[in-house]
C-alpha positions as CSV (number, residue, x, y, z in Angstrom):
1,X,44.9,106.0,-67.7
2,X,47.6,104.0,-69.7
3,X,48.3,100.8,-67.8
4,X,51.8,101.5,-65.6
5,X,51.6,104.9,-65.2
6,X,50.1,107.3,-62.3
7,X,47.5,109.2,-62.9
8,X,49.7,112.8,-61.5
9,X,53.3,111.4,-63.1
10,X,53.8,113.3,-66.3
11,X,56.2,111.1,-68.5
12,X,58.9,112.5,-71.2
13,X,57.7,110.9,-74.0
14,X,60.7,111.0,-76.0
15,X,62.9,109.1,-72.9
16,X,60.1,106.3,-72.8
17,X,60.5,105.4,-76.3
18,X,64.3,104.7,-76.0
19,X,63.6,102.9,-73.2
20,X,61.0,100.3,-74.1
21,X,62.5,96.6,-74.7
22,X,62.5,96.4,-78.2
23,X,62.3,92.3,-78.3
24,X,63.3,90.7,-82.1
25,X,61.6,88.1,-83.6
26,X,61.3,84.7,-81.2
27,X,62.1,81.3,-82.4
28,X,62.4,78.2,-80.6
29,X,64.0,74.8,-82.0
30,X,64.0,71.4,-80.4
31,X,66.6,69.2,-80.9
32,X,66.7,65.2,-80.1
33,X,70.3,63.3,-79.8
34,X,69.4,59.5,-79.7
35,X,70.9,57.3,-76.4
36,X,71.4,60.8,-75.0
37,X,74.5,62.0,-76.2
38,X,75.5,65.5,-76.1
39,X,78.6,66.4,-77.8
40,X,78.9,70.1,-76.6
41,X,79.4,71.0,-80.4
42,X,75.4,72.9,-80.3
43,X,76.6,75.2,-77.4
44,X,79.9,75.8,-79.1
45,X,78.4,77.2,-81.7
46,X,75.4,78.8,-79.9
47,X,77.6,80.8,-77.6
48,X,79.5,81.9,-80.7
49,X,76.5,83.4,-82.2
50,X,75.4,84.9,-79.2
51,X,79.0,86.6,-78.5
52,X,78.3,88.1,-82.0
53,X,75.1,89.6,-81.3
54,X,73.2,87.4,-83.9
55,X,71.2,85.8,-81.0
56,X,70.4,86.0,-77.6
57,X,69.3,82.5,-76.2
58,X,66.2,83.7,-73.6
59,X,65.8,79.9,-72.3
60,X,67.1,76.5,-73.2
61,X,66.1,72.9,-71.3
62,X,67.4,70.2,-71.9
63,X,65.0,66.8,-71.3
64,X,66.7,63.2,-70.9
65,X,64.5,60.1,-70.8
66,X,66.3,56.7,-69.5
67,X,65.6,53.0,-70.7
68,X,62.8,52.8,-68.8
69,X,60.9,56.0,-69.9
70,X,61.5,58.4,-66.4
71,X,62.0,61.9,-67.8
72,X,64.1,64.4,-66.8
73,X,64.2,68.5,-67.2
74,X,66.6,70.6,-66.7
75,X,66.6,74.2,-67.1
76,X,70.0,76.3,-67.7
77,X,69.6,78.0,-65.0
78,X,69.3,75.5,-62.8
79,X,72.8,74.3,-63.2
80,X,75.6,74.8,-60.6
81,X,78.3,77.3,-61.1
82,X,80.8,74.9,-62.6
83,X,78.5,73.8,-65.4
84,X,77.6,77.3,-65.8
85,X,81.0,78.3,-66.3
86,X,81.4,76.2,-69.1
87,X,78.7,77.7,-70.8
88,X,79.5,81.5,-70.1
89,X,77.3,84.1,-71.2
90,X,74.4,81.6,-72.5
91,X,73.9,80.8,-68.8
92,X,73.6,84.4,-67.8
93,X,70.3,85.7,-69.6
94,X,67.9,83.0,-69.8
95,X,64.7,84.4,-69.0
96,X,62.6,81.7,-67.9
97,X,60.0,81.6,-70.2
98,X,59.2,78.0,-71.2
99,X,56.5,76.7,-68.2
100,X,56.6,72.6,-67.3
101,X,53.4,72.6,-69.2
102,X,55.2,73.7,-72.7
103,X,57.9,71.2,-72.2
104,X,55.4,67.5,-71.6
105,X,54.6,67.0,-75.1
106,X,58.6,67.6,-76.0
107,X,59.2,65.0,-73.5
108,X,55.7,62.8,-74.5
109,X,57.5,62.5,-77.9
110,X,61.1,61.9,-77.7
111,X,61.8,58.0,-77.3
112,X,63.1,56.2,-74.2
113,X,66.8,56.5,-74.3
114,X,67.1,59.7,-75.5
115,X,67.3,63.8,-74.6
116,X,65.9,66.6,-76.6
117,X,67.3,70.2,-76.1
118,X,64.8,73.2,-76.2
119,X,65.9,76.3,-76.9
120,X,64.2,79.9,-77.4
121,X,66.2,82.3,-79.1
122,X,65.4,85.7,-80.1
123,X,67.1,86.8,-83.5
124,X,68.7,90.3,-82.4
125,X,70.0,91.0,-85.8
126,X,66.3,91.8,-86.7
127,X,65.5,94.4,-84.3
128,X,66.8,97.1,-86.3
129,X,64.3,95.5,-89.4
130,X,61.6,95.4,-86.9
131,X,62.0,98.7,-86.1
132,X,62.4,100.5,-89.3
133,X,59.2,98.1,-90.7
134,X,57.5,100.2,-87.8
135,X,58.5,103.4,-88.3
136,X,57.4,103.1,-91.9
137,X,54.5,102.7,-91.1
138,X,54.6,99.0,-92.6
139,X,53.7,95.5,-91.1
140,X,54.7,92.6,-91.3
141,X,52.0,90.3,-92.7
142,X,53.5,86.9,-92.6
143,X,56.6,85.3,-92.3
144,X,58.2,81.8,-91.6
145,X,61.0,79.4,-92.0
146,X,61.5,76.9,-95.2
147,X,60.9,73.3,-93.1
148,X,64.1,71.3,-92.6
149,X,63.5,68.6,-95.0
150,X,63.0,71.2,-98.1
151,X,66.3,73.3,-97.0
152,X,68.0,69.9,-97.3
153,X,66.8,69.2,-101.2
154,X,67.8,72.5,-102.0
155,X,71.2,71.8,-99.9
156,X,71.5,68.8,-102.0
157,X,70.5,70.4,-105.4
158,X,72.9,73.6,-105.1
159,X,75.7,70.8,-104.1
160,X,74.6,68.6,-107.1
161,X,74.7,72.2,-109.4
162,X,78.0,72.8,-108.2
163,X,79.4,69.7,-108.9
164,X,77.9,70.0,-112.5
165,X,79.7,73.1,-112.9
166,X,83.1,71.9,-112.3
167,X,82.8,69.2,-114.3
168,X,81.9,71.1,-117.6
169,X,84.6,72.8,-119.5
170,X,84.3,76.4,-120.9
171,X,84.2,76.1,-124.4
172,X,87.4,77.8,-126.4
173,X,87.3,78.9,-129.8
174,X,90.6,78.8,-131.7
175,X,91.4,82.0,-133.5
176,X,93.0,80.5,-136.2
């Protein structure tokens, strides 16, 4: 018997497939704001993504540790309605998922007077990828991100390339 179903139900096939949660691929990012300072400027532009069906933000905590080195958590969803109205739709579908036990080495690390956000996100823009990869028959074998301090050389190279280009003159030949 296939787990969740009865052994008398008989099951269209076709409708269960459309119906299975199709999740995209997970990523989580933790973010530390020194004296514990949060500008607002992250969920501006979190929300904005997430409006545009780029991502869907499935939990996000945020962890302050005082002077003296207490620490506290907060989960999203823990906030009143007032702070969750500031936050719209990024308040309404967090799922839950990081456990107290994920978040004390985040909050082991970061130093006194400070926060860290942690977010899980899941890149909805992928699903469609995810899904045709599958139905080819295909799988994905590895996969990854380029680490922060390597995407900021080749920020800085491209920038440095750029500049070189507008300094340097196209040549002109005189037709005379």
């Amino acid at each position: 018997m296939r787990r969740g179903h009865s052994p008398g139900l008989r099951v269209n096939r076709r409708y269960e497939r459309r119906t299975t949660l199709v999740l995209g691929p997970l990523e989580y990012l933790i973010v530390g704001f020194e004296g514990n300072r949060f500008t607002g400027q992250i969920l501006v532009e979190l929300r904005a993504a997430q409006e545009k069906g780029i991502i869907r933000v499935l939990d996000l905590f945020v962890i302050k540790k005082d002077v003296q080195g207490n620490v506290t958590a907060l989960e999203l969803s823990e906030l009143n309605d007032e702070e969750k109205a500031e936050l719209g739709p990024l308040a309404g579908n967090l799922m839950s998922l990081f456990s107290p036990k994920d978040l004390q080495p985040v909050a082991a690390g970061i130093p006194n007077n400070s926060a860290a956000g942690v977010l899980l996100f899941e890149h909805t823009w992928a699903i469609g990828l995810k899904e045709a990869i599958k139905n080819a028959g295909a799988i994905a074998a590895t996969g990854g991100f380029v680490p922060p301090d390597v995407l900021q050389e080749l920020e800085q190279e491209l920038e440095a390339a750029k500049q070189q280009a507008g300094q340097e003159q196209p040549a002109v030949k005189s037709t005379e």
